[in-house]
C-alpha positions as CSV (number, residue, x, y, z in Angstrom):
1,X,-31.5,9.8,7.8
2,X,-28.8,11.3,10.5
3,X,-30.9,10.4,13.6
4,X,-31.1,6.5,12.0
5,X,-26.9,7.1,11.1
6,X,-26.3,7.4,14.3
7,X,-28.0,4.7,15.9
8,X,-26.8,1.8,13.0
9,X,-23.7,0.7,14.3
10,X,-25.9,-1.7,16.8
11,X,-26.0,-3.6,13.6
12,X,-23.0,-4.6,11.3
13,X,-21.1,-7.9,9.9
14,X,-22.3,-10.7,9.4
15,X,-25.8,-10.3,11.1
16,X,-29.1,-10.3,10.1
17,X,-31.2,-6.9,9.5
18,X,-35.3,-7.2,8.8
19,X,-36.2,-4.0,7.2
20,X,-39.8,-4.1,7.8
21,X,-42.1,-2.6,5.6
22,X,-38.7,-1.8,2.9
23,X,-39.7,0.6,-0.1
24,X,-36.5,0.7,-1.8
25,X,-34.2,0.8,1.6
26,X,-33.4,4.3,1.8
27,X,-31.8,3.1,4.9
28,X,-29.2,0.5,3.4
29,X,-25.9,2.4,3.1
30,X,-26.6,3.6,7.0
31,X,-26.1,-0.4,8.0
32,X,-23.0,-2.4,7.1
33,X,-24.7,-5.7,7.7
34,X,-24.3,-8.4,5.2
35,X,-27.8,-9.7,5.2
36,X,-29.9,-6.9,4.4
37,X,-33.7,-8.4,4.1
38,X,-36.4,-6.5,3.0
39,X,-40.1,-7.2,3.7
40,X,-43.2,-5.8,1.9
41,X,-46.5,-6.6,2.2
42,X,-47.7,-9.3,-0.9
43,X,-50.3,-6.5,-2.2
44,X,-46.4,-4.4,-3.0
45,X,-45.1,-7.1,-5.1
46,X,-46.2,-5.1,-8.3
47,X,-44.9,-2.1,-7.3
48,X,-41.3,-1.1,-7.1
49,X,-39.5,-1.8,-4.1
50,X,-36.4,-3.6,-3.1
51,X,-38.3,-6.3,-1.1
52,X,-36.5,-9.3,-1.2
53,X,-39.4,-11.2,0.4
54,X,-43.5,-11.6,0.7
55,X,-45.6,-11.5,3.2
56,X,-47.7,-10.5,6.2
57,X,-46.1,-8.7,9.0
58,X,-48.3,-9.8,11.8
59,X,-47.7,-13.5,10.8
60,X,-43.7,-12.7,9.8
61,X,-42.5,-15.7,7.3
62,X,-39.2,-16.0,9.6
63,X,-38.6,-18.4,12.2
64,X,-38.3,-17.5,15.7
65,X,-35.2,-15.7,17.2
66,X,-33.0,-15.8,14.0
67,X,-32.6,-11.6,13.3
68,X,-30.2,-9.3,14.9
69,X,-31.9,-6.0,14.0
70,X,-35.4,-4.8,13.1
71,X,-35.6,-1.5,11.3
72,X,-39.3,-0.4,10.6
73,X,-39.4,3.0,9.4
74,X,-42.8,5.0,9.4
75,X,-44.8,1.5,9.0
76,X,-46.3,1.5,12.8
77,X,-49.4,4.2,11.8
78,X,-50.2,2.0,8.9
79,X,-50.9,-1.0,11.0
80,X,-54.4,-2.4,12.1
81,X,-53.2,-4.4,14.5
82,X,-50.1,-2.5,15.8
83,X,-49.5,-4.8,19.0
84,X,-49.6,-8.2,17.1
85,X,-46.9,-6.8,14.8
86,X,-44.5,-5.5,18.1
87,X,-45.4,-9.1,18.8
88,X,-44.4,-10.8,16.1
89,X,-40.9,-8.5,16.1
90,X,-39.9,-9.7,19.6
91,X,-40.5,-13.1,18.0
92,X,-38.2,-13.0,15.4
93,X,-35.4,-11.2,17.4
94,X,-32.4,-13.1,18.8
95,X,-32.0,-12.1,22.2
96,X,-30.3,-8.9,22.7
97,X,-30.9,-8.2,19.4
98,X,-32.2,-4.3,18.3
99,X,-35.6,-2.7,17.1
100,X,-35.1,0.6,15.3
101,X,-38.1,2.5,14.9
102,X,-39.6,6.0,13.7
103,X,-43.2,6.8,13.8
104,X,-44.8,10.0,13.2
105,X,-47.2,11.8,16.0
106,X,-47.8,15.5,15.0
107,X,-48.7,14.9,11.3
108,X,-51.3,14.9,8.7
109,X,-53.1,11.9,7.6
110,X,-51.3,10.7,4.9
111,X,-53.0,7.6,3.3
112,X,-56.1,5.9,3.4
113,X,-54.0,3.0,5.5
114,X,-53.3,5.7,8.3
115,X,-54.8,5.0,11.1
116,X,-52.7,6.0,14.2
117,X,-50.3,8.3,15.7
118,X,-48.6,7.9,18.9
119,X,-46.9,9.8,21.7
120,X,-44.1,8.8,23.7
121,X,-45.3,7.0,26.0
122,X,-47.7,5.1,24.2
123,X,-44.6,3.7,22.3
124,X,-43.2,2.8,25.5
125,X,-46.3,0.8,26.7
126,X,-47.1,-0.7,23.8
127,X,-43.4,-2.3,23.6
128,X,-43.0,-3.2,26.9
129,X,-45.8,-4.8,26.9
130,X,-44.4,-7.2,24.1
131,X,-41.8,-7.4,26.4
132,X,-39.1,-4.9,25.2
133,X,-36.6,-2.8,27.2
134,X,-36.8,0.7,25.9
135,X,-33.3,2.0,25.5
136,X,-34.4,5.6,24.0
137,X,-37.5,7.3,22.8
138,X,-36.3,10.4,21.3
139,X,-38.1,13.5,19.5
140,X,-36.6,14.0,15.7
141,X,-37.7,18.0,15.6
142,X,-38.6,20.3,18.6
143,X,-42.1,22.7,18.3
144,X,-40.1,25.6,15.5
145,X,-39.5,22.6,12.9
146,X,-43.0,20.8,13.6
147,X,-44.7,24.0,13.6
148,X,-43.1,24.7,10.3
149,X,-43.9,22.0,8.7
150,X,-47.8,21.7,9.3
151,X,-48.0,25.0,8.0
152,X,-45.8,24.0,5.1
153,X,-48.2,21.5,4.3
154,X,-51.3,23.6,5.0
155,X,-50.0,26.2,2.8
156,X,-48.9,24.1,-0.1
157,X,-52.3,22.1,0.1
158,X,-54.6,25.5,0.1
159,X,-52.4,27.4,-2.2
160,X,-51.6,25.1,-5.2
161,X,-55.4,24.2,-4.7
162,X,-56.1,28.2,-5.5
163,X,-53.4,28.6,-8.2
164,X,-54.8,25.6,-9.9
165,X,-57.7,27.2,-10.0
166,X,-56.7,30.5,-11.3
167,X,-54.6,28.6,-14.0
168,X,-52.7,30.5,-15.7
169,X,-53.0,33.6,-13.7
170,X,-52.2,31.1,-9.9
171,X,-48.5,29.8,-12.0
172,X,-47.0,32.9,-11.1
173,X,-47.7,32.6,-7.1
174,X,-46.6,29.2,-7.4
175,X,-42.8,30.4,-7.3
176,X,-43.6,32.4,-4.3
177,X,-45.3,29.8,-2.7
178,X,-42.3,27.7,-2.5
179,X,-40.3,30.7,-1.4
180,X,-42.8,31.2,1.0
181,X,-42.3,27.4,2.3
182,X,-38.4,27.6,2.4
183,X,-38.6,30.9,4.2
184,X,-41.2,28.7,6.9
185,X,-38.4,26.2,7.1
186,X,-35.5,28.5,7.6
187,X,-37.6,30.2,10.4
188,X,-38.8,26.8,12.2
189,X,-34.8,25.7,12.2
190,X,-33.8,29.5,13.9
191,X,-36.2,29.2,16.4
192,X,-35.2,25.6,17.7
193,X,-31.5,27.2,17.9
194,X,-32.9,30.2,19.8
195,X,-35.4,28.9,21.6
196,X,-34.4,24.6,21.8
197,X,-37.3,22.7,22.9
198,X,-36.7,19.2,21.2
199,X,-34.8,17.9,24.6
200,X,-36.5,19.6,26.6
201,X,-38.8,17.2,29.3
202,X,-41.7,18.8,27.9
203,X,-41.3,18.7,24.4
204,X,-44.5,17.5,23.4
205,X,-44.6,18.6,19.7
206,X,-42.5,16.3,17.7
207,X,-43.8,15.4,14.5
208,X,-42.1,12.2,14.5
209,X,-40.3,10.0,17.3
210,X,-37.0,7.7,17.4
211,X,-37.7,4.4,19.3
212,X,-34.8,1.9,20.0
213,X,-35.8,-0.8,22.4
214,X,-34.1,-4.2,22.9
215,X,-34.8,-7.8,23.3
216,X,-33.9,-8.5,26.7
């Protein structure tokens, strides 16, 4: 949430925001825009969400050069077709206008609709390409905090599998387990303060990346 904070005033007033691939807009109070529209995908409409429209994002149901910003938020790994949908956001976009974009790249598969991860300058190909100028590619978390959180996950994965298992014996490690996680997490942090590597030109173990590229 603070690395798409600080990045939102690009978008404000009276404009026109696309938040692609919605959810319930965990993003909205970051963007004082008055036209805050939310897409999900038609198979969503039965769950709960805060779309306020239908429909397929490689064949967007808006006409051409009529948004100011695109937010799409941890949508691009999901995608079959990920080029047809940088496409079809360069479309849409007024020119000038802003595409905000997170996308993990050092991170377990999550779904059964996970099918890519990509590093930094596979984002920058694959919008210039659509034709795109790349305005920032940043790292959200340096090797302590993506270190720490892979073995978060590895450790909460094998060891609520095992205290399942040993139910009612495994409840009691359960409260240790978390400890042990926070403890993971406090480390990871201490060690990018100690030991930064998240701006560093060869920080190559972000699990997730910032991309803000413009219509030019």
């Amino acid at each position: 949430h603070r690395a798409i904070a600080r990045i939102a005033h690009v978008s404000s007033g009276d404009e026109y925001l696309l938040d692609a691939g919605c959810g319930d807009k965990p993003f909205k109070k970051q963007f004082h825009v008055k036209h805050h529209i939310g897409l999900e995908h038609k198979e969503t409409v039965y769950r709960e969400n805060e779309a306020d429209i239908y429909g397929d994002i490689f064949e967007l149901p808006i006409p051409d050069a009529s948004i100011n910003t695109i937010l799409c938020t941890e949508v691009l790994e999901h995608l079959e077709y990920p080029h047809q949908a940088i496409d079809e956001f360069h479309r849409v976009l007024k020119v000038g206008g802003y595409l905000i974009m997170t996308t993990p790249f050092v991170y377990p598969v999550h779904d059964e609709y996970d099918f890519f991860r990509y590093a930094p300058m596979g984002l920058k190909f694959l919008l210039e390409d659509s034709g795109f100028y790349i305005s920032k590619i940043e790292p959200l978390a340096g090797s302590g905090v993506s270190f720490a959180l892979l073995l978060n996950v590895y450790i909460t994965d094998i060891g609520f599998f095992w205290t399942k298992w040993l139910y009612p014996i495994g409840l009691v490690f359960r409260p240790l387990l978390l400890l042990m996680t926070a403890a993971i997490n406090l480390i990871g942090g201490i060690l990018e303060i100690v030991i930064p590597s998240r701006h560093h030109k060869m920080s190559v173990f972000s699990f997730n990346h910032l991309v803000l590229a413009i219509k030019p």
